[in-house]
N, CA, C and O atoms as a Tripos MOL2 file, in Angstrom:
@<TRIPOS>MOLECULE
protein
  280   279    70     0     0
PROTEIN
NO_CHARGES

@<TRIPOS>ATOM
      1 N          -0.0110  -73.3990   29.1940 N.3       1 UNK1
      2 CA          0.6430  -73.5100   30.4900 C.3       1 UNK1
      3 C          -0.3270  -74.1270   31.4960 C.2       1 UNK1
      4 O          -1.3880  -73.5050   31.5260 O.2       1 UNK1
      5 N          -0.2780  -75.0200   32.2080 N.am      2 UNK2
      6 CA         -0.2430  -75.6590   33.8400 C.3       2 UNK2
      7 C          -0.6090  -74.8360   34.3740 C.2       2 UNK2
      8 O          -0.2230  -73.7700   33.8960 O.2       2 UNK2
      9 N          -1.5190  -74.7100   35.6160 N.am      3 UNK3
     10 CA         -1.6180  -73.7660   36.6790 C.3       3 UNK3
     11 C          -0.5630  -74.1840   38.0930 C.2       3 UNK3
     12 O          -0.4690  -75.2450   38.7100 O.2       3 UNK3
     13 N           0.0950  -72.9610   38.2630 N.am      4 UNK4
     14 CA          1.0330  -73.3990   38.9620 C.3       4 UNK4
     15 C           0.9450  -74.2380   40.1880 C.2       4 UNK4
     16 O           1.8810  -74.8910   40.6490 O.2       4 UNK4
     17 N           0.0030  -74.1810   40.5710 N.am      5 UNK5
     18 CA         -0.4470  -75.3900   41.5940 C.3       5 UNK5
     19 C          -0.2360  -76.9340   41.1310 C.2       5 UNK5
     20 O           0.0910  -77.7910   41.9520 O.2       5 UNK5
     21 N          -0.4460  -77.2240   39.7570 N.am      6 UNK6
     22 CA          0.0610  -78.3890   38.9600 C.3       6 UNK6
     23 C           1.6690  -78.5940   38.7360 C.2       6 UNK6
     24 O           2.2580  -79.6720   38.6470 O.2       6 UNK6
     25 N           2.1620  -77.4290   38.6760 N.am      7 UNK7
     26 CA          4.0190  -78.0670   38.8970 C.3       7 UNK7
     27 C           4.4410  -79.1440   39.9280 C.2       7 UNK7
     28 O           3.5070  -79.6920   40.5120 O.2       7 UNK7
     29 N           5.3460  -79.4250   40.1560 N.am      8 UNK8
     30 CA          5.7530  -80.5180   40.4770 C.3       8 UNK8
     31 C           7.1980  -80.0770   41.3080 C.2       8 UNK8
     32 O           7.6780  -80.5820   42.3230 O.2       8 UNK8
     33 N           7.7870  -78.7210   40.3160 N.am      9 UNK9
     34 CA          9.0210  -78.7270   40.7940 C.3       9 UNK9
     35 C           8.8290  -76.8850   40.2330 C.2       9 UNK9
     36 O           8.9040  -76.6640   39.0250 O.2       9 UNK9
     37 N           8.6090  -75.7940   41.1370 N.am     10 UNK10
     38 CA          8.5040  -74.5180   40.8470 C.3      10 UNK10
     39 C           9.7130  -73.8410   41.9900 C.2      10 UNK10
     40 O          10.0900  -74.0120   43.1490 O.2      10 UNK10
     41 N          10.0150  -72.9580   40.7760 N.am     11 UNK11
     42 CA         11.5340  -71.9800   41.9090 C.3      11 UNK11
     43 C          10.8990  -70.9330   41.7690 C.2      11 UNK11
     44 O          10.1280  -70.9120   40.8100 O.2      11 UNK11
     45 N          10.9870  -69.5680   42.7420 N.am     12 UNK12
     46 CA         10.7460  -68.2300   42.5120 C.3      12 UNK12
     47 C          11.8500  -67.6830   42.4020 C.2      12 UNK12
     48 O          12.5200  -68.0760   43.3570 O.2      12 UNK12
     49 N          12.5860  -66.8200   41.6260 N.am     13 UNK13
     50 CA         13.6210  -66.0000   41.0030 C.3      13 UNK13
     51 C          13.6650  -64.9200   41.3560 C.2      13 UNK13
     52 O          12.5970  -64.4260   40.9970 O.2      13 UNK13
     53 N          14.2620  -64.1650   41.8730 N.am     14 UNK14
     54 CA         14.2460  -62.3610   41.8640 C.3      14 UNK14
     55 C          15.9000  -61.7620   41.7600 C.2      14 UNK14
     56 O          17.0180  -62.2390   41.9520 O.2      14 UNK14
     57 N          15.3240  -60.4180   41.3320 N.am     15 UNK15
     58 CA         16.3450  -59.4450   41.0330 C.3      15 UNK15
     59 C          17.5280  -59.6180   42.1320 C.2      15 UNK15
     60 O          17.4950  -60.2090   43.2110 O.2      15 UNK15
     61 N          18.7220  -58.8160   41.4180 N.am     16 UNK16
     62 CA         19.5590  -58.3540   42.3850 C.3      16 UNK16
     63 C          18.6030  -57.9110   43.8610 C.2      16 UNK16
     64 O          17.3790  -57.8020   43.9330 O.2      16 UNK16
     65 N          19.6140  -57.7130   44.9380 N.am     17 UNK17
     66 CA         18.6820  -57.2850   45.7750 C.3      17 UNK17
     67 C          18.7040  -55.7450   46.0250 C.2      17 UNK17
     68 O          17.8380  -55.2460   46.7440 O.2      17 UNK17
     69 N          19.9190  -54.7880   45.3020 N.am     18 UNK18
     70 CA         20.0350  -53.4470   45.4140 C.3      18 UNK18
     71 C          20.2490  -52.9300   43.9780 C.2      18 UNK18
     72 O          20.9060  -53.6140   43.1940 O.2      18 UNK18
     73 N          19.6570  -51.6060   43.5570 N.am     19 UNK19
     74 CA         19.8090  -51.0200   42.6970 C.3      19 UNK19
     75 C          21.8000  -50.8710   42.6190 C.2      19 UNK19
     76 O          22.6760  -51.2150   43.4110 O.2      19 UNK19
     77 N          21.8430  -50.0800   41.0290 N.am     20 UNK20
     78 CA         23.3560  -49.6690   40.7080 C.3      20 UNK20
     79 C          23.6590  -48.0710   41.6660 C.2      20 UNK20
     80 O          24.6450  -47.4540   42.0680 O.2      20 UNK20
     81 N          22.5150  -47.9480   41.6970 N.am     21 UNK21
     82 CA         22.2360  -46.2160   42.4090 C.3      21 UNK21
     83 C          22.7970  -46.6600   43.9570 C.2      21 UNK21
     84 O          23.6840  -46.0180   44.5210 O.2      21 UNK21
     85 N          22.0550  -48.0220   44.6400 N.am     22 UNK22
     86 CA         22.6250  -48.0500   46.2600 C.3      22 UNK22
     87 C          21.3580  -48.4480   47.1490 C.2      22 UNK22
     88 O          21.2520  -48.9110   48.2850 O.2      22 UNK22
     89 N          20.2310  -47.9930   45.9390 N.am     23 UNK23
     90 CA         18.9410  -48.0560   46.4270 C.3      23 UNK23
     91 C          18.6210  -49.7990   47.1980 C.2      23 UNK23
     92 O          19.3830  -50.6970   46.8390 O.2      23 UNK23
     93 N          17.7580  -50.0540   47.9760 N.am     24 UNK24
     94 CA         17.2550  -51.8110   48.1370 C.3      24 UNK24
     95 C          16.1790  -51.8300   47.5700 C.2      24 UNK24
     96 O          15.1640  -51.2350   47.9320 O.2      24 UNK24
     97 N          16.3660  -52.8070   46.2330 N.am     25 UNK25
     98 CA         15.3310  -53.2020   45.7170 C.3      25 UNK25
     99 C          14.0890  -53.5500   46.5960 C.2      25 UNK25
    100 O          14.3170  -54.0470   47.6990 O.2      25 UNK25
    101 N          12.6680  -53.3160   46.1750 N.am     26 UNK26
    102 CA         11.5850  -53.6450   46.9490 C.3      26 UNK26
    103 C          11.5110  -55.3360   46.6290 C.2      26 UNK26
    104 O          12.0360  -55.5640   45.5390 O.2      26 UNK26
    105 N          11.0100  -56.5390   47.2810 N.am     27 UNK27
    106 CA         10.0230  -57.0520   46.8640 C.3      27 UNK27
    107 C           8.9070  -57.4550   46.5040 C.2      27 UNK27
    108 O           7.9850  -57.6350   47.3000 O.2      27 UNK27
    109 N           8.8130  -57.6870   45.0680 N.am     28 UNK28
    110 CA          7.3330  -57.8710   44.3500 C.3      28 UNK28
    111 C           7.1640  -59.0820   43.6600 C.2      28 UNK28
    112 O           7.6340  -59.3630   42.5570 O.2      28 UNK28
    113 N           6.3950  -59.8450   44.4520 N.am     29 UNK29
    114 CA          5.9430  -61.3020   43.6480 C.3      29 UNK29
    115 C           4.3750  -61.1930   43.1600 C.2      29 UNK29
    116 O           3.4400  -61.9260   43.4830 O.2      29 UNK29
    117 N           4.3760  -60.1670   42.3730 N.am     30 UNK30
    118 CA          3.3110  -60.0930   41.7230 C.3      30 UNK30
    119 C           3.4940  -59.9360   39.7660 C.2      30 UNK30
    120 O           3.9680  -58.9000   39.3000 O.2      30 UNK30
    121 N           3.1380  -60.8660   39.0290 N.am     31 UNK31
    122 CA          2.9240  -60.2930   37.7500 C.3      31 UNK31
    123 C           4.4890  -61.2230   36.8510 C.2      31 UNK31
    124 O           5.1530  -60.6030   36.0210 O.2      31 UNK31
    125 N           4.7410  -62.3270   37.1290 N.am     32 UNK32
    126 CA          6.1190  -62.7580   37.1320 C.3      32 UNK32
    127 C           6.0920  -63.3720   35.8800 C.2      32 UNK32
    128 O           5.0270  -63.8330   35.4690 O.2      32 UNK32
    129 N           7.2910  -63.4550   35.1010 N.am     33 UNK33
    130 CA          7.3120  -64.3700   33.7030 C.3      33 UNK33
    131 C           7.3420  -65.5350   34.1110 C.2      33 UNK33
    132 O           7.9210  -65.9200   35.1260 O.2      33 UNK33
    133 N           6.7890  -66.1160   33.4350 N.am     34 UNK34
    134 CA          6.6950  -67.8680   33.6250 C.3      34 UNK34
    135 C           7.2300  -68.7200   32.4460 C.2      34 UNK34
    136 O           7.1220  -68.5060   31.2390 O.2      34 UNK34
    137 N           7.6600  -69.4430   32.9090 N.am     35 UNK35
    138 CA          8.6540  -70.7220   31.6830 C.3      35 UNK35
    139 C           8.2150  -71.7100   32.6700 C.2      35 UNK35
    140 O           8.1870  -71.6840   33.9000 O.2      35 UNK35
    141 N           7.7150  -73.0210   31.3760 N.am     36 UNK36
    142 CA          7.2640  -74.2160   31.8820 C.3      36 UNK36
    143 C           8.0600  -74.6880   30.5630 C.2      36 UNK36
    144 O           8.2180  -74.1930   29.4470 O.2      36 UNK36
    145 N           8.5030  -75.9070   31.2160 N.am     37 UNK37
    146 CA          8.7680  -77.1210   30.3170 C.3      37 UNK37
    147 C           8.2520  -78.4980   30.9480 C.2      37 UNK37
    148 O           7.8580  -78.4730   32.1140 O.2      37 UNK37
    149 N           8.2380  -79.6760   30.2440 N.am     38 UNK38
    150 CA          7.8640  -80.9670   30.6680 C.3      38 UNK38
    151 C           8.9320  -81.7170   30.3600 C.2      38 UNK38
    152 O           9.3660  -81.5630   29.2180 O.2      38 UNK38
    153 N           9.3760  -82.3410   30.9280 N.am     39 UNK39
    154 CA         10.4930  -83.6630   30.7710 C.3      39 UNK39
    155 C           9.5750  -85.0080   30.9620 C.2      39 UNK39
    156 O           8.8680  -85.2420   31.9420 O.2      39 UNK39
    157 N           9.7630  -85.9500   29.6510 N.am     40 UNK40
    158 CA          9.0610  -86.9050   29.4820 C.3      40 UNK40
    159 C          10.1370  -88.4530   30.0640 C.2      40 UNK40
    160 O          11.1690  -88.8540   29.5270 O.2      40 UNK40
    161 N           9.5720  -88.9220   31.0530 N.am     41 UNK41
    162 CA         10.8760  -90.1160   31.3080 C.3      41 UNK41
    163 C          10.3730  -90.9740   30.8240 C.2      41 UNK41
    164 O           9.3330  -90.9650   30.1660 O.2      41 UNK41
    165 N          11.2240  -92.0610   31.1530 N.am     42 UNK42
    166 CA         10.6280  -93.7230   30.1270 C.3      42 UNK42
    167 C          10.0340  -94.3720   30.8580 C.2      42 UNK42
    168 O          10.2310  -95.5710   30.6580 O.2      42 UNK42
    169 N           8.8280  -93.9870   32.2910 N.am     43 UNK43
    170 CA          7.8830  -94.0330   32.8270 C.3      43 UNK43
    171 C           6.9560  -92.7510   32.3430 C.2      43 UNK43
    172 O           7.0160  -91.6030   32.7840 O.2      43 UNK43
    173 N           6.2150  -93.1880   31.4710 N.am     44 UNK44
    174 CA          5.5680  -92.1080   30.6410 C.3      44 UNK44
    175 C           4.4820  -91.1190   31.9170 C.2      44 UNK44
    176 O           3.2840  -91.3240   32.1120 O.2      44 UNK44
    177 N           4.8820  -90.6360   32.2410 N.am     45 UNK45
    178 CA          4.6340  -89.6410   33.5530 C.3      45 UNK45
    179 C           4.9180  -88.5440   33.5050 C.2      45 UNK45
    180 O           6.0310  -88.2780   33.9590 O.2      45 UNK45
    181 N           3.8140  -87.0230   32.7710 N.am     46 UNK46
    182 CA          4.4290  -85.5020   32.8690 C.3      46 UNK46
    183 C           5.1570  -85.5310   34.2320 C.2      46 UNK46
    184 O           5.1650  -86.1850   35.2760 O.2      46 UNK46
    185 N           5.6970  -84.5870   33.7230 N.am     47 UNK47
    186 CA          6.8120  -84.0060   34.8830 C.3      47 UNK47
    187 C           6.6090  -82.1450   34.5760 C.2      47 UNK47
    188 O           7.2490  -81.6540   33.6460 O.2      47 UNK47
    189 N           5.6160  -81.1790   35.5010 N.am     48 UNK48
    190 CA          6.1640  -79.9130   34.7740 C.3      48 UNK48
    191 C           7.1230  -79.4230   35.5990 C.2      48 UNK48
    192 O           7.4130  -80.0810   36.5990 O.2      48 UNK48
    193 N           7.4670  -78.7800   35.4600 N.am     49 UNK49
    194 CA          8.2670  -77.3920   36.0570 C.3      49 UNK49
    195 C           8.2040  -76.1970   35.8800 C.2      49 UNK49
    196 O           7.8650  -76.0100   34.7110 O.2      49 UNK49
    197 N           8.3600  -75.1780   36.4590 N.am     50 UNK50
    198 CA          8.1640  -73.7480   36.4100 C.3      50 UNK50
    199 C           9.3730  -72.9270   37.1610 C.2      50 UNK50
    200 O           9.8740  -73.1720   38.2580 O.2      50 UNK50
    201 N           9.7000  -71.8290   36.1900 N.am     51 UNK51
    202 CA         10.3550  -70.7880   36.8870 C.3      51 UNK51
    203 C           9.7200  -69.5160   36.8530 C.2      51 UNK51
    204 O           9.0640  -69.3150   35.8300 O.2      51 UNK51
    205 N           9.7370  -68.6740   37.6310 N.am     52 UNK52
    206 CA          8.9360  -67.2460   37.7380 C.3      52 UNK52
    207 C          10.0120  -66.2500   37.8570 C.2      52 UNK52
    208 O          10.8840  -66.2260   38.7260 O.2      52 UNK52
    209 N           9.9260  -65.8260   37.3520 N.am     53 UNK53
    210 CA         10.8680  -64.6590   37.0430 C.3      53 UNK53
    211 C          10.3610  -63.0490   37.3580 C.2      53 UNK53
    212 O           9.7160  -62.5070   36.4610 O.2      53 UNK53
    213 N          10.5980  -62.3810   38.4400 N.am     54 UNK54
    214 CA         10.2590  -61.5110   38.9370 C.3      54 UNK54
    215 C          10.8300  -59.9200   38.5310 C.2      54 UNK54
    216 O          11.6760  -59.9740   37.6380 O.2      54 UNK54
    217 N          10.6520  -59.0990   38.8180 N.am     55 UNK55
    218 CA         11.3000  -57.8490   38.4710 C.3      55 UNK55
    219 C          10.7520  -57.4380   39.7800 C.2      55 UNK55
    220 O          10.0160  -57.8950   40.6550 O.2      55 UNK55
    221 N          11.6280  -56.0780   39.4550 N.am     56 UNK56
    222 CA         11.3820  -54.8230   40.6340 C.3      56 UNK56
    223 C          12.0370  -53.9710   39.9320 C.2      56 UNK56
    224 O          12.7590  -54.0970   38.9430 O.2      56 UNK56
    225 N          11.5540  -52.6740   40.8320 N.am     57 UNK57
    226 CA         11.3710  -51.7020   40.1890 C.3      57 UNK57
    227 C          12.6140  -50.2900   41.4030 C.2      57 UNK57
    228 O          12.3730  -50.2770   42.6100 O.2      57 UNK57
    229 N          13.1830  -49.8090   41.1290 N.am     58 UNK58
    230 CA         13.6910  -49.2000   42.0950 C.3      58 UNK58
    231 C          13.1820  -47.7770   42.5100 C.2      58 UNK58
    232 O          13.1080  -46.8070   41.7560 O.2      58 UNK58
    233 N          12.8620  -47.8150   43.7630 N.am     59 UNK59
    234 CA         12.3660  -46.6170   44.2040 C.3      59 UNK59
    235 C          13.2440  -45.4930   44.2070 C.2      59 UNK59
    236 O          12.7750  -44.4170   44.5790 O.2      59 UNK59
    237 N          14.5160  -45.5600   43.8340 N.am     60 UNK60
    238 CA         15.0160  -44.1410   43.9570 C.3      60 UNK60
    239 C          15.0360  -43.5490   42.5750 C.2      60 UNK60
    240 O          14.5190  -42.4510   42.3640 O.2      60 UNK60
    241 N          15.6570  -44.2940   41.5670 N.am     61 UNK61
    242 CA         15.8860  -43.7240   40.5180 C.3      61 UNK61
    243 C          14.8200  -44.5500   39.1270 C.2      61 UNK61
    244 O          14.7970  -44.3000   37.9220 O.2      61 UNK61
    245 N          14.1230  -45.4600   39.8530 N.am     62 UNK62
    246 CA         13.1410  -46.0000   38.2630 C.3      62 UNK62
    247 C          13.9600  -47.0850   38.1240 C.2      62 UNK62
    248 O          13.2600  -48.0670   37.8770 O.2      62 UNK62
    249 N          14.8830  -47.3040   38.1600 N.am     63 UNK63
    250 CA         15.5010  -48.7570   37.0140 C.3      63 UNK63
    251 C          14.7230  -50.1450   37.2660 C.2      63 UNK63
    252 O          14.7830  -50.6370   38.3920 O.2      63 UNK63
    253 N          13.9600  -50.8200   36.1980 N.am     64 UNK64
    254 CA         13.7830  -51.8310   35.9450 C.3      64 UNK64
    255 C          15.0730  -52.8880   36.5030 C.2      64 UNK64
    256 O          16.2340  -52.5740   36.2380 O.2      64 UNK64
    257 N          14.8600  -53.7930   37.0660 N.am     65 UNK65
    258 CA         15.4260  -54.9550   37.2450 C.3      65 UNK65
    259 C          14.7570  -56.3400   37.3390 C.2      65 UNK65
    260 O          13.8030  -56.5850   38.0770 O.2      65 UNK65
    261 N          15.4800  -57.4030   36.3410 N.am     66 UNK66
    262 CA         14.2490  -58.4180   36.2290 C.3      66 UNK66
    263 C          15.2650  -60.0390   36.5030 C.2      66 UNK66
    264 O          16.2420  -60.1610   35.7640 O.2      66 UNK66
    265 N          15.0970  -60.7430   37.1360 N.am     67 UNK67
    266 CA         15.6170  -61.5300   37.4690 C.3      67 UNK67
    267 C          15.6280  -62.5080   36.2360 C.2      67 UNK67
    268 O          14.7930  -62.5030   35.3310 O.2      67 UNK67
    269 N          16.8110  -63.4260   36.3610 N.am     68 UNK68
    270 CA         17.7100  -63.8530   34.9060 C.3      68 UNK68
    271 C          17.1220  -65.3750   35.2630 C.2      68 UNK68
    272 O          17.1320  -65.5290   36.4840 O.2      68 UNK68
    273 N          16.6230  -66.5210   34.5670 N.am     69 UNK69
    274 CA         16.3350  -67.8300   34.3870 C.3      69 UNK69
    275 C          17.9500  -67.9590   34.9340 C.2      69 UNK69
    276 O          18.9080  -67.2160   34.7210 O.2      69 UNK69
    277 N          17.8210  -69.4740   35.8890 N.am     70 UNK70
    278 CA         19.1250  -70.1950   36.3980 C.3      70 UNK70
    279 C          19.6340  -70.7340   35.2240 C.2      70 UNK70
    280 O          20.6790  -71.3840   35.2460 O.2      70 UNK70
@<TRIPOS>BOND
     1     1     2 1
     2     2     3 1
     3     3     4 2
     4     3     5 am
     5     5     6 1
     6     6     7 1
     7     7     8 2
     8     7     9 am
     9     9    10 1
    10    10    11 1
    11    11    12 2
    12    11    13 am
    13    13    14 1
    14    14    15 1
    15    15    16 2
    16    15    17 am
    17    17    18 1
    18    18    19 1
    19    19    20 2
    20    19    21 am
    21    21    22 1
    22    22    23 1
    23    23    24 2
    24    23    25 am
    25    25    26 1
    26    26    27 1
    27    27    28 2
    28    27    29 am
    29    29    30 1
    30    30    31 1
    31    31    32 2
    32    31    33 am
    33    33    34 1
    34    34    35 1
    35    35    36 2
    36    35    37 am
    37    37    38 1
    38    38    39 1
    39    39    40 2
    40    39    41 am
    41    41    42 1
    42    42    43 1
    43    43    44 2
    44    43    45 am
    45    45    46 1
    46    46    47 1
    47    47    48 2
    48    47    49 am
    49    49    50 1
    50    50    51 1
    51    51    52 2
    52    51    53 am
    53    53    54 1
    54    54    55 1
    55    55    56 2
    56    55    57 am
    57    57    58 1
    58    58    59 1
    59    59    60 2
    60    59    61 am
    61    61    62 1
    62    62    63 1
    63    63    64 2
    64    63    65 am
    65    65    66 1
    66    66    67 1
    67    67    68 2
    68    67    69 am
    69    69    70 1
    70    70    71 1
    71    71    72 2
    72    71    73 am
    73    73    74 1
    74    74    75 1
    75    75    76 2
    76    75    77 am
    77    77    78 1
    78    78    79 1
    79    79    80 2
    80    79    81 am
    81    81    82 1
    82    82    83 1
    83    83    84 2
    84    83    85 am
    85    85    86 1
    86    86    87 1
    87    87    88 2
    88    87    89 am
    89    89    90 1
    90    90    91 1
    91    91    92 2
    92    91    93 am
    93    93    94 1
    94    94    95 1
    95    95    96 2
    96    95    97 am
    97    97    98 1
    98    98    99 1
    99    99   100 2
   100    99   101 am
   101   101   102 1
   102   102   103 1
   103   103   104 2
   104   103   105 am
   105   105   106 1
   106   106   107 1
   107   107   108 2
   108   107   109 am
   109   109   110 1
   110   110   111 1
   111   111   112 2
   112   111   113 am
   113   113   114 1
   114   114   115 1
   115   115   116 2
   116   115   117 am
   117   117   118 1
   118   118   119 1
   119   119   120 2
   120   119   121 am
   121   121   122 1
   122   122   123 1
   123   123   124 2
   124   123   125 am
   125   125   126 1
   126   126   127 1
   127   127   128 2
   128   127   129 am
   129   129   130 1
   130   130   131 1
   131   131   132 2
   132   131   133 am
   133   133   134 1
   134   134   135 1
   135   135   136 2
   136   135   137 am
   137   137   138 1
   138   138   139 1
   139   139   140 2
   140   139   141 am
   141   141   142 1
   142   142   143 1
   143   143   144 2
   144   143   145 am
   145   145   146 1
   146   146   147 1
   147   147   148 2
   148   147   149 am
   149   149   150 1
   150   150   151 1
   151   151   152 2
   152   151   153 am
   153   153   154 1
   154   154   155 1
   155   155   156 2
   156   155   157 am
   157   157   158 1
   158   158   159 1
   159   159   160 2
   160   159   161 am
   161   161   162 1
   162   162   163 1
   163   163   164 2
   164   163   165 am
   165   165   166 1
   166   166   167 1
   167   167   168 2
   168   167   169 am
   169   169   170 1
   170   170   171 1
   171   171   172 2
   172   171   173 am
   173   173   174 1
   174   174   175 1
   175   175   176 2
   176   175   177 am
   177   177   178 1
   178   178   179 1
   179   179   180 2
   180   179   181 am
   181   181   182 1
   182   182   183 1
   183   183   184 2
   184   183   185 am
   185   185   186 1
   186   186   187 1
   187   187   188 2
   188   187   189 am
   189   189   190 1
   190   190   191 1
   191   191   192 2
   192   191   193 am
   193   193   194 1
   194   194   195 1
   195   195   196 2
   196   195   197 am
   197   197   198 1
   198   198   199 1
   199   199   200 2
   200   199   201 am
   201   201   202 1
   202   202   203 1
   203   203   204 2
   204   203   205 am
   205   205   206 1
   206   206   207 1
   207   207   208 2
   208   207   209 am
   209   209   210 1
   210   210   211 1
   211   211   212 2
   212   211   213 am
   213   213   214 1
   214   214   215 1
   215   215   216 2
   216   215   217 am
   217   217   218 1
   218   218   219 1
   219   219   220 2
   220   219   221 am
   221   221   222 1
   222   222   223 1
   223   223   224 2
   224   223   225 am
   225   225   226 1
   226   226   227 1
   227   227   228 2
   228   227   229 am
   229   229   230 1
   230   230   231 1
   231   231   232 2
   232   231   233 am
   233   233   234 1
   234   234   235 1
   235   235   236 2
   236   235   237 am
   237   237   238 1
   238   238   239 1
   239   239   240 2
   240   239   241 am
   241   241   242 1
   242   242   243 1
   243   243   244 2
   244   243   245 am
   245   245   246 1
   246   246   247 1
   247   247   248 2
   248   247   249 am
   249   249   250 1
   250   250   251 1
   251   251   252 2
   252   251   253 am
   253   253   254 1
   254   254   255 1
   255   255   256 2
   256   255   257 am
   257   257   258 1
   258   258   259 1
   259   259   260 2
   260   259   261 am
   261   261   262 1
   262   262   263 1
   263   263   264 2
   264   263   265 am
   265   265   266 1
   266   266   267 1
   267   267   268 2
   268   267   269 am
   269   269   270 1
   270   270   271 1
   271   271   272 2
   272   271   273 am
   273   273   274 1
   274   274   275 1
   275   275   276 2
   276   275   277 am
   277   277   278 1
   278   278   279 1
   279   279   280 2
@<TRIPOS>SUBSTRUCTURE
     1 UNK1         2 RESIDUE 1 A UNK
     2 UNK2         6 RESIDUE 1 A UNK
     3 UNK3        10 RESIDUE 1 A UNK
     4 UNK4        14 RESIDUE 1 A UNK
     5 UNK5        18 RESIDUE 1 A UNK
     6 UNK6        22 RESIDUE 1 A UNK
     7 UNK7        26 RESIDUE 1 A UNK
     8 UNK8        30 RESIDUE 1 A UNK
     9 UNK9        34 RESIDUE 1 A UNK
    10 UNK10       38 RESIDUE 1 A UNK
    11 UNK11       42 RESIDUE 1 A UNK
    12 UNK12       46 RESIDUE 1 A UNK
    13 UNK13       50 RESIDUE 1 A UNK
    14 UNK14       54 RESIDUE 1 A UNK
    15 UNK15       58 RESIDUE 1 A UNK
    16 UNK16       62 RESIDUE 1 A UNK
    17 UNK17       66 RESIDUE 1 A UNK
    18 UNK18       70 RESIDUE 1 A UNK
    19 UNK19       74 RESIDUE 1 A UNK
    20 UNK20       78 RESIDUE 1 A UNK
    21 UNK21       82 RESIDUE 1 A UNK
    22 UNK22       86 RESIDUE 1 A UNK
    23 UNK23       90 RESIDUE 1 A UNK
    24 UNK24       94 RESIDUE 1 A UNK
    25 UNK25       98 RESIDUE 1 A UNK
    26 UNK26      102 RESIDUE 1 A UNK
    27 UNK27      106 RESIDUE 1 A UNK
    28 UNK28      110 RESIDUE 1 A UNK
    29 UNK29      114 RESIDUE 1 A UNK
    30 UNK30      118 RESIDUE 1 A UNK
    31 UNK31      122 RESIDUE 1 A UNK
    32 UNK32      126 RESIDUE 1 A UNK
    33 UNK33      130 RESIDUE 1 A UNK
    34 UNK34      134 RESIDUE 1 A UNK
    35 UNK35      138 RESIDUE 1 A UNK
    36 UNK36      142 RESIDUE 1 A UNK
    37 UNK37      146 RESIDUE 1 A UNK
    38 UNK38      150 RESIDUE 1 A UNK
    39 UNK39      154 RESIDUE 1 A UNK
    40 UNK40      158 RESIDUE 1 A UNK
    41 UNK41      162 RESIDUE 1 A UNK
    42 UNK42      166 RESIDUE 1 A UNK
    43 UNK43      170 RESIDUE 1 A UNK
    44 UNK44      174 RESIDUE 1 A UNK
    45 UNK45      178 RESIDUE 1 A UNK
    46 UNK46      182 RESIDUE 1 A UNK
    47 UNK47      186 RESIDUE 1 A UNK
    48 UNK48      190 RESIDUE 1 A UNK
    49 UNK49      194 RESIDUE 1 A UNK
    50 UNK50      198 RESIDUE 1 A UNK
    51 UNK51      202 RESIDUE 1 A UNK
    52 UNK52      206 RESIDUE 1 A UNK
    53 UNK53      210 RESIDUE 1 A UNK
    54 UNK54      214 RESIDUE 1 A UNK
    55 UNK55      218 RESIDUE 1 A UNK
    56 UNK56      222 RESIDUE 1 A UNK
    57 UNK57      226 RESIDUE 1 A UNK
    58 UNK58      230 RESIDUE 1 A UNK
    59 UNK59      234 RESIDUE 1 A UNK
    60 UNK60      238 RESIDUE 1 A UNK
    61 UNK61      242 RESIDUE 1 A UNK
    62 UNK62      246 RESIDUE 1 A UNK
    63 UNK63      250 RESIDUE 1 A UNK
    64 UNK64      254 RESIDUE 1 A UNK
    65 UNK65      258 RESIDUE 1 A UNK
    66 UNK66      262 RESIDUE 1 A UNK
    67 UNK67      266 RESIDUE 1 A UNK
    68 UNK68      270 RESIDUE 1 A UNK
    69 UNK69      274 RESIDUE 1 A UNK
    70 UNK70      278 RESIDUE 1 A UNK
């Protein structure tokens, strides 16, 4: 992987914004899954991209929630 400073084209992703309980999810952009791909055009020129995929965690009841790739 690229250091994300090298993308070209990076989205940040996150969870729902409320638990199933009622709770409001916190935000945390720390610790995020990363997916890179490169698209090669017929100007031979990387291209990366990145998505970050975040979770949170709900303060009332625990539930994991992790935000879904577009």
């Amino acid at each position: 992987m690229v250091d994300a400073d090298q993308v070209g084209d990076l989205r940040k992703v996150f969870p729902v914004q409320s638990c199933d309980c009622g709770a409001k999810l916190p935000r945390d952009e720390s610790d995020p899954r990363r997916y890179q791909w490169l698209e090669l055009h017929e100007v031979v020129e990387p291209e990366f991209h990145e998505v970050q995929l975040f979770s949170s965690v709900c303060p009332r009841c625990g539930k994991v929630h992790v935000a879904t790739l577009p």
